[in-house]
N, C-alpha and C positions, 0 to 999 in steps of 0.2 A: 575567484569565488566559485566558478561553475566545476573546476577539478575539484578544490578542497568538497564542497556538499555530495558530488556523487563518490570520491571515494570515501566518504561514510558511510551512504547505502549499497554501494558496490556488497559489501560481505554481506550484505540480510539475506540474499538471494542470488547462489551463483549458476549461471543458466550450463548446464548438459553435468550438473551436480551428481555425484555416484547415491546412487539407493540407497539407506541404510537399511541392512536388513534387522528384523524383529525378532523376536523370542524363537520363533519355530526355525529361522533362517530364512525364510521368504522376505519378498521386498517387494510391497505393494505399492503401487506409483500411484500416491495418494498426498494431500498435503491435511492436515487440519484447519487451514484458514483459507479461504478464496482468494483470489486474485485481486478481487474489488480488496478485501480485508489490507491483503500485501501493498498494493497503490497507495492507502491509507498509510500505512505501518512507515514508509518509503517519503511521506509527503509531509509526515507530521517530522521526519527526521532531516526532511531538508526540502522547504517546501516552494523551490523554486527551479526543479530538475525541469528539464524537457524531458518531452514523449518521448525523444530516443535512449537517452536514458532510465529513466522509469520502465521502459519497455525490458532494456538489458538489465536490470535490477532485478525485475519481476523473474525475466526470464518468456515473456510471450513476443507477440509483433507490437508492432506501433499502435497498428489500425483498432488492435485490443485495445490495447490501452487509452488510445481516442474514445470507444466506446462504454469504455470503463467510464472514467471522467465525465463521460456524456449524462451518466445512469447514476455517479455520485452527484452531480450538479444539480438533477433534474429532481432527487429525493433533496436536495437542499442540506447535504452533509458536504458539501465543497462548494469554496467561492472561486473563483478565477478571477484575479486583478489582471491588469494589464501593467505594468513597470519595463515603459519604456518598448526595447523589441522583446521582450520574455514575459510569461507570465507568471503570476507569483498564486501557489494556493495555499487556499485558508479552511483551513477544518472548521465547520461548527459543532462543538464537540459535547452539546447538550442535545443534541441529536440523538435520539432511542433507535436502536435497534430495530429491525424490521423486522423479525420472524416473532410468531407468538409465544416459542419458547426464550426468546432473551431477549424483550420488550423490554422489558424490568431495568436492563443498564444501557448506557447510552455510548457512545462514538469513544468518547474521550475515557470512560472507564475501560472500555476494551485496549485501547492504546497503554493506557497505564498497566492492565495487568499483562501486555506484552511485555512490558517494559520497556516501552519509547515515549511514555508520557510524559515524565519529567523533564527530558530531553536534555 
């Protein structure tokens, strides 16, 4: 179970990944969604990785991603069960958005118009 779930999030995010360069040929070392976002993206695809997995998914350390989890848990958009020695996460996916410009949709619409909502 633990190989099949991460090599599905393995390809979202492969860590020392080359640039892609843009219109001009530059290559801004920039992502369009946050890290917290990616964990999400990562959790809802298989929501039962460990930290060191999710960390080489993301592409950051562990200790990030401890802290990540910490900061999704504590807004009350991740639950953490315990199942057994692992723990299993659960998106609450009516959860809004935090910033005042995308208040308006929630956890589970952003997942979707990633296209991992369906799953």
């Amino acid at each position: 179970m633990y190989y099949k779930s991460y090599e599905t999030v393995k390809p979202l995010v492969k860590k020392n990944q080359k640039k892609v360069s843009g219109p001009a040929g530059d290559a801004p070392g920039f992502t369009y969604l946050s890290n917290h976002t990616h964990a999400l993206v990562a959790l809802d695809t298989s929501p039962d990785l460990r930290v060191r997995d999710l960390a080489d998914a993301i592409g950051i350390t562990e200790r990030a991603v401890q802290r990540i989890l910490a900061d999704l848990e504590a807004v009350g958009v991740l639950v953490r069960e315990r199942v057994g020695r692992r723990n299993h996460y659960r998106i609450v996916r009516k959860s809004r958005l935090r910033h005042p410009l995308e208040q308006h949709c929630t956890v589970g619409c952003l997942l979707e118009g990633i296209g991992r909502g369906g799953r």
